[in-house]
C-alpha positions, 0 to 999 in steps of 0.5 A: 500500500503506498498511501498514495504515493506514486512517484519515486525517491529520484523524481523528487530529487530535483533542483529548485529555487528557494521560496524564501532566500532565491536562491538555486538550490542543486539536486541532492547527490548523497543518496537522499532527496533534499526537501531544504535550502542549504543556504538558509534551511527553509523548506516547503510544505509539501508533505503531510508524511515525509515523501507523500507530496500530498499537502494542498498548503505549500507555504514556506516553512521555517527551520525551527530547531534541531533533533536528534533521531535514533538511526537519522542523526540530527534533523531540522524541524520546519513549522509551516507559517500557514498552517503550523504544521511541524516536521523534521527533515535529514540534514544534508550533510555531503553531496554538492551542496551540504547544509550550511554547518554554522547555521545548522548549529545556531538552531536550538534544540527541541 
């Protein structure tokens, strides 16, 4: 059962530009999809479980905080400034483009 989901990892690893800073943000080359700016951790609601691509919001979310996750390492929460929905999200660590380490750090920790 796919819940709906009917693309794969690799058609969701795209480049995009970025909703809140505009800037070109490279495909991910790590292995994982990137669902976040590396420049300025911003992300967009487009999920309402990781990878669905099912949410109709689509407003920008804000990095928030970080956490740490059995098996995932730390994560980046995003809370949607529409709707608030919360959700944490890999960081991207190697690859082309890694998330910006000192930004990363300056988030606090939930």
């Amino acid at each position: 059962m796919d819940g709906g989901h009917t693309r794969g990892r690799r058609a969701e690893n795209t480049t995009f530009v970025c909703g809140h800073c505009s800037t070109p943000v490279p495909a991910n080359t790590d292995g994982h999809y990137r669902n976040h700016c590396p420049w300025c951790l911003w992300s967009l609601h487009v999920d309402e479980l990781p990878g669905d691509r099912a949410s109709e919001c689509r407003a920008l979310m804000e990095p928030i905080g970080l956490v740490e996750k059995s098996g995932k390492g730390w994560q980046v929460v995003h809370r949607c400034t529409q709707c608030g929905h919360r959700q944490p999200n890999r960081l991207v660590r190697d690859g082309d483009a890694p998330d910006d380490l000192d930004l990363v750090l300056s988030l606090p920790w939930l």
